[in-house]
N, C-alpha and C positions, 0 to 999 in steps of 0.2 A: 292318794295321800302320800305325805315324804317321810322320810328318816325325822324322829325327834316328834313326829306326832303320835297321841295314845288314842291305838285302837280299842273303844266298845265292843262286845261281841255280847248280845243278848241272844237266850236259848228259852222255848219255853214247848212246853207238850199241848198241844192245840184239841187234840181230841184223842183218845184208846178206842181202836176196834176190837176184834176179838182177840187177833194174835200179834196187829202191830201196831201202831203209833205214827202219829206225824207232829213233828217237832217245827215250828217257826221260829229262825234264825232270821236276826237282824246284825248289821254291821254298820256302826259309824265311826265316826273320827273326831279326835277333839284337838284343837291347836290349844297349846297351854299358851303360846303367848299371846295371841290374837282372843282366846277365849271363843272362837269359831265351833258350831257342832255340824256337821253334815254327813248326812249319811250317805249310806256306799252301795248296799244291797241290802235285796232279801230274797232267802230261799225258804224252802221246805223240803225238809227231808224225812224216808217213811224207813222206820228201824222197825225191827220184826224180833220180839223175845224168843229167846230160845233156850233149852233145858241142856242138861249136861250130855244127851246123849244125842242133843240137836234135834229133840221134839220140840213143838208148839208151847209156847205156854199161853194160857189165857190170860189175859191183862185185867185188871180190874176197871172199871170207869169211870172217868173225870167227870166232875161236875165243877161247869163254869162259874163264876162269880159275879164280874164286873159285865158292863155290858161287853166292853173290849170282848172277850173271853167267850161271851155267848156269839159275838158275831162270828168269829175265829173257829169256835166250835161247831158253828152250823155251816159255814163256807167246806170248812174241813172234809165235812163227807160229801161234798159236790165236788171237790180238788181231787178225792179216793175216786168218783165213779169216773172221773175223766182218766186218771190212772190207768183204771178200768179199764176204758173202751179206748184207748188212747191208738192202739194197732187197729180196730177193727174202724175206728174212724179214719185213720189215715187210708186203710185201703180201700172203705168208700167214696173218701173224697177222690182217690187215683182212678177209681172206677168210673167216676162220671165225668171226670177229667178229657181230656182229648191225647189218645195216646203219644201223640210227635209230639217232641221237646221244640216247643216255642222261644226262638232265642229272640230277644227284643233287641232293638235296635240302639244304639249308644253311638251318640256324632265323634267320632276321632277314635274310636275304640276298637281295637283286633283282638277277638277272639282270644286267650291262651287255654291252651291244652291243657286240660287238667289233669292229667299224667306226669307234666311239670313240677307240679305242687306235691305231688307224694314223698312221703317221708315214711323211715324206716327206723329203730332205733331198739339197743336193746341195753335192757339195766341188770344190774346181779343187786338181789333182796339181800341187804346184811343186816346184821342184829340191832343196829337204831335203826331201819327202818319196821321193826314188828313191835308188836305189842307185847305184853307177857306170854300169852299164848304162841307167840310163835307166827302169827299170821301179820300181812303186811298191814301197815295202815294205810286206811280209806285215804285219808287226806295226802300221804305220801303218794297213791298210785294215781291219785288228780293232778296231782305236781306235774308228774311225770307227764301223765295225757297233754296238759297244758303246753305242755314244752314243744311234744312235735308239732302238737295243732299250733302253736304260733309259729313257728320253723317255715310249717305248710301253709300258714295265710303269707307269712313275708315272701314266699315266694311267687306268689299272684301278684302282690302290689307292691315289691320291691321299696317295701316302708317300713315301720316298727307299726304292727297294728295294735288295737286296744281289745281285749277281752271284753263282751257288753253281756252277752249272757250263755248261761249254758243248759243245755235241755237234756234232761231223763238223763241222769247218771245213773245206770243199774248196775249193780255190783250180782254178776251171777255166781260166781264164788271166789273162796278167798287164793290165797299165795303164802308162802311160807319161806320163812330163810332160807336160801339157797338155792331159792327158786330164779329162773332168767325169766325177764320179762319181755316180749315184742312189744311193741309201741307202735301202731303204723297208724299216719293219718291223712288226708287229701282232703282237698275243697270243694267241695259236691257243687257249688253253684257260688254265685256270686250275683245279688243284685245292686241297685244302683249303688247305694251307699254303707253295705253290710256286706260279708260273706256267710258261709255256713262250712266248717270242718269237719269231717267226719274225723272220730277217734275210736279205734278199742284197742283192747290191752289183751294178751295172748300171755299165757304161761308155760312152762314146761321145766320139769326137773333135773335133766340133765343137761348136759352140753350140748350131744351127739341124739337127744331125745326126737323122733319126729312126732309125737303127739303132744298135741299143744291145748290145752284149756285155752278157753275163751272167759273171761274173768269180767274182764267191763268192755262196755259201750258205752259213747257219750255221741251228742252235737254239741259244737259252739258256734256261738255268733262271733265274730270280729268287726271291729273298724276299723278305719283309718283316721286319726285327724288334723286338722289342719293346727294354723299357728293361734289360731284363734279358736279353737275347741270344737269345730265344724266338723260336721264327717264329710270325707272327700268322695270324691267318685269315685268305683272303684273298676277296673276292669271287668271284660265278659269271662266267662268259662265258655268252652266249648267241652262238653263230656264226650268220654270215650264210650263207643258202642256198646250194648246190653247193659255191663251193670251200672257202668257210667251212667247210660242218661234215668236209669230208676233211679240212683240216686240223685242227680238234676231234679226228678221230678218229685221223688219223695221230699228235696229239699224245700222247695216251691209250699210242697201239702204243710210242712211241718210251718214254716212261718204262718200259713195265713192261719193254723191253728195256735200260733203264740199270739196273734193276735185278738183271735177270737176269747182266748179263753180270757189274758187281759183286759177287755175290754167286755168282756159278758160277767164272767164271775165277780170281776173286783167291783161293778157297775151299780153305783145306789139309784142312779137313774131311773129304775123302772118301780121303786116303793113311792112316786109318788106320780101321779099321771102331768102329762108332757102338756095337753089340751089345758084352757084356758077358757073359763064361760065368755061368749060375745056378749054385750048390750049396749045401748046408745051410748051410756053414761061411761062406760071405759074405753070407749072406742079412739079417742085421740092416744092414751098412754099404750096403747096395744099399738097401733098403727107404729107411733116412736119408737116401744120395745122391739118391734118385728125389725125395723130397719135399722135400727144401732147395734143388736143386734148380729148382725150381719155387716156389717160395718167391722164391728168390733173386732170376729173372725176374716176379715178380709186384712185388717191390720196385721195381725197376729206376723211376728218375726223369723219363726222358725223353721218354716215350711219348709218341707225336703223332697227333691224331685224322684220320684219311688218308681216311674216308667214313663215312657217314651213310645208312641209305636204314631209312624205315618202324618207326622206333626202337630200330635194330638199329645197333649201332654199332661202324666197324671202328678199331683202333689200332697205328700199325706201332714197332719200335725199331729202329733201325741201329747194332752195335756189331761198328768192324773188320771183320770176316770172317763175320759172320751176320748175318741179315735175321730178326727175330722179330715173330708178331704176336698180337695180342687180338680179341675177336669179343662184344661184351656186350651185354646186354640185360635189362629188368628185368622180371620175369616174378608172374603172381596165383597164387603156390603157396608153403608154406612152405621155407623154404631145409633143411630136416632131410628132408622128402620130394623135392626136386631132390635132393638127394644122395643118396638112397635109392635113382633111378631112374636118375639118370646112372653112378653106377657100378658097373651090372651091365651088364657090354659085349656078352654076350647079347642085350641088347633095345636096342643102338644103330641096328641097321639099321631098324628100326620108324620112324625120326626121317631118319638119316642115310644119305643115299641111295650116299655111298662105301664103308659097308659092303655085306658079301651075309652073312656071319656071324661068329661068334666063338664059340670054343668055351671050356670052363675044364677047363685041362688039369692046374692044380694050385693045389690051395687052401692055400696057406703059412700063415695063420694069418687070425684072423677078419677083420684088416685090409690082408693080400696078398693077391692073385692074381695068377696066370699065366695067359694066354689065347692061342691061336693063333687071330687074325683073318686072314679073305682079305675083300680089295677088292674093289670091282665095279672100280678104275682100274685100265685097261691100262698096261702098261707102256714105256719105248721097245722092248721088245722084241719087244710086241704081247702079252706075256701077263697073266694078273692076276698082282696083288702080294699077299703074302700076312706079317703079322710074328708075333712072338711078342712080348708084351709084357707086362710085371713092371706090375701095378694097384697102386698102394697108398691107400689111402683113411685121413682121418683126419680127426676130426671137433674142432672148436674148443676150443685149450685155457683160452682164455678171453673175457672178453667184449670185441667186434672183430673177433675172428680169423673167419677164412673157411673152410668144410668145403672139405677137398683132397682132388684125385678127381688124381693125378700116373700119367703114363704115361713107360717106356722100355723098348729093346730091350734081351733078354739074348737067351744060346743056349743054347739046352736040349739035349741030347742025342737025347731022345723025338723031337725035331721040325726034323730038321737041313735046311737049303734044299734043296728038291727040285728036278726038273727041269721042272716045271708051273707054278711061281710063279717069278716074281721076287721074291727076297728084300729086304721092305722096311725100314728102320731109322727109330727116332726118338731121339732124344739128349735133349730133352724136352720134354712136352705135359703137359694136363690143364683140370680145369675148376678153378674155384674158386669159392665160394657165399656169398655177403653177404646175413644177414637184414636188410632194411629194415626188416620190422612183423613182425606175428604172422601174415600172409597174403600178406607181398611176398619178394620176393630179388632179388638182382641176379646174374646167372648170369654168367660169363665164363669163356671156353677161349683157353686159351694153347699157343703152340708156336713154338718156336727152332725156325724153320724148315730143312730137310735138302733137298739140291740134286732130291730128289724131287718135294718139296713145293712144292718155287718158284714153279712155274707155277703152280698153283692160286693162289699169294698175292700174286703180283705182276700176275696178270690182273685180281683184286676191285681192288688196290690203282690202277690204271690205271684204273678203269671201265669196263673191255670185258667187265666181268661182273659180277653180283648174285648168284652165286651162292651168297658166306659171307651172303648176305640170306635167302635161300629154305631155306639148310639149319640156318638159326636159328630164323627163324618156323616150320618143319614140329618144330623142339627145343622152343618151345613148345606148339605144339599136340598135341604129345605129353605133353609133363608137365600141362597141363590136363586132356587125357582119361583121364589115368591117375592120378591125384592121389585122387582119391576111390575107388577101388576099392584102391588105397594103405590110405587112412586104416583103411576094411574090415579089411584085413588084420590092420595093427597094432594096433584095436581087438580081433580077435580074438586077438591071441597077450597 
């Protein structure tokens, strides 16, 4: 927002625990002359009462009203338990992680040290910057964080970057006037189109003092963007040994868990089920919804290229309440025989190492199928997953258009959740198939990802994993060695 517009700032107490609170802050903007409202952010932030001699106090507790308020209240203490375990998650996910920092690959891109990027900076605490008491203010010492952490992104991308988000502001204790502050920050990592800053703030009371508080820690996210409001590409980091690359790799854990939590907690998705009963009588408008569908998601504008590894390329979309992604590659087989091979789900696990089978359990017409697939993925319940899903295939209705291989869940009667699987859903996936020549295609799989799926996509999207890399190239090497005994076939019919 610019100079001459009035900033909103709504505050309200979401829930009381015993001894703290969490507040939901919102931020918009309003143009007085345009009459425009948009908003800017939202955070949450957890205040802790404290008595005059810096005991605990006990809070009394809120009781919600509006539904607003009940929803807020209840998300609340699942936002506390992530708080929670928020370190003891991170360093299981580091645990199961692969110790070497996996640098991806970026066409035109050189490494910069990330020793380049550090910043150093110190402030003297005077009397507007503390409260009555004496102690700094929170808001003042985020100023300041802000400062070097942009300092430290501009020097990675040699641009003016944009602040997009900031993680875990802890305040471990306060500062007081005439307190000097350290400020030091670096860029732990940098992926496609975002960075990550480390900041914390350091105190000490004298000039000549060598013991220094540690006051606050933060991350931030950065972009860069373009003239038209795009986030640009951004350079690699190359970390420096030991603490360098934990934080490389801690940087990596911490996104795929801002996307997790994003798209798990905020997610109304899962209050109502994703399946769909089959029967003759809805079988056309199902067949259409599965493939518009997907359609729909293949249109979409905003797609952002999130990783790159061996010409296998990943693209994620963020919209509201679901996290969707793309997985493409341009493959030496005609786009009529990719589509021939990818949509008999029969012969997926041959490629696809999440399958163990698929059966066809009802052939709707030459261009549906029904299938009961089981995973080789465990579930959280420790079992496999196993779905049913409505195939529809269709092939281009004119020149441009892309053969559609579209998947979703219904429920069939024949094959109702058993007690051996965890029943799995998808709301939509598929492949889609672009001729380049008379011998090329461009293959790509989509999927509006389901709080099932998360994990798989936001560990590739992180780089704690290769895995949409390894189960793309084993999707080529499959339509390679089976392309020709293909051609066979359809020579003979």
């Amino acid at each position: 927002f610019s100079v001459g517009q009035v900033v909103n700032i709504k505050a309200k107490v979401n829930r009381a625990f015993n001894s703290s609170m969490e507040v939901g802050i919102q931020v918009s903007y309003e143009d007085l002359c345009s009459g425009k409202h948009c908003s800017i952010c939202k955070a949450y932030a957890t205040f802790v009462a404290q008595g005059p001699s810096g005991s605990k106090v006990k809070l009394k507790p809120l009781t919600p009203q509006t539904e607003e308020e009940k929803i807020e209240y209840s998300i609340a203490a699942e936002r506390r338990r992530m708080r929670l375990v928020h370190k003891d998650t991170l360093k299981d996910l580091l645990t199961r992680s692969p110790r070497e920092t996996e640098l991806e690959t970026r066409d035109g891109s050189v490494a910069v040290p990330a020793e380049k990027t550090r910043v150093e900076s110190v402030e003297l605490v005077l009397p507007p910057h503390a409260n009555h008491q004496g102690n700094t203010f929170g808001g003042q010492i985020m100023a300041w964080m802000e400062n070097v952490a942009t300092i430290a992104a501009s020097r990675l991308c040699h641009a003016h970057p944009t602040l997009r988000a900031i993680e875990m502001f802890h305040f471990r204790g306060p500062s007081q006037v005439g307190d000097r502050l350290v400020l030091k920050a670096i860029v732990n990592n940098a992926f496609k189109n975002s960075m990550e800053v480390g900041v914390c703030a350091e105190a000490y009371g004298q000039e000549m003092s060598v013991s220094r508080r540690h006051i606050n820690s933060a991350f931030m996210t950065f972009v860069v963007l373009d003239q038209e409001g795009r986030p640009r590409t951004l350079p690699m980091v190359a970390p420096e040994l030991g603490e360098g690359e934990r934080r490389y790799r801690e940087a990596s854990a911490r996104k795929k868990i801002r996307l997790d939590r994003k798209y798990v907690v905020s997610c109304k998705q899962t209050e109502v089920p994703l399946s769909v009963p089959w029967d003759q009588s809805n079988k056309v408008y199902l067949s259409y919804n599965n493939v518009s569908a997907l359609k729909t998601l293949v249109a979409k504008a905003n797609w952002a290229l999130a990783r790159e590894k061996e010409k296998v390329r990943m693209y994620t979309l963020e919209e509201d309440k679901f996290l969707s992604f793309r997985i493409e590659m341009s493959v030496h087989i005609a786009a009529s025989q990719a589509f021939s091979l990818l949509s008999d789900l029969r012969r997926r696990h041959e490629w696809d190492r999440h399958y163990a089978s698929a059966e066809l359990v009802q052939q709707v017409d030459d261009d549906d199928m029904i299938y009961h697939v089981v995973s080789q993925t465990l579930s959280h319940e420790n079992k496999p997953q196993d779905f049913v899903l409505l195939v529809s295939r269709r092939k281009p209705c004119s020149k441009g258009d892309p053969y559609v291989v579209a998947f979703r869940s219904v429920t069939l009667p024949t094959h109702p959740a058993s007690a051996g699987f965890t029943r799995g859903e998808t709301v939509c996936s598929g492949f889609c198939i672009w001729p380049e020549s008379e011998e090329m295609s461009k293959v790509a799989y989509y999927n509006q990802a389901t709080p099932g799926y998360l994990n798989y996509v936001t560990t590739n999207v992180a780089g704690l994993s290769s895995d949409f890399c390894a189960t793309f190239k084993a999707c080529e090497k499959f339509l390679l060695k089976n392309k020709e005994d293909l051609i066979m076939r359809l020579q003979d019919l």
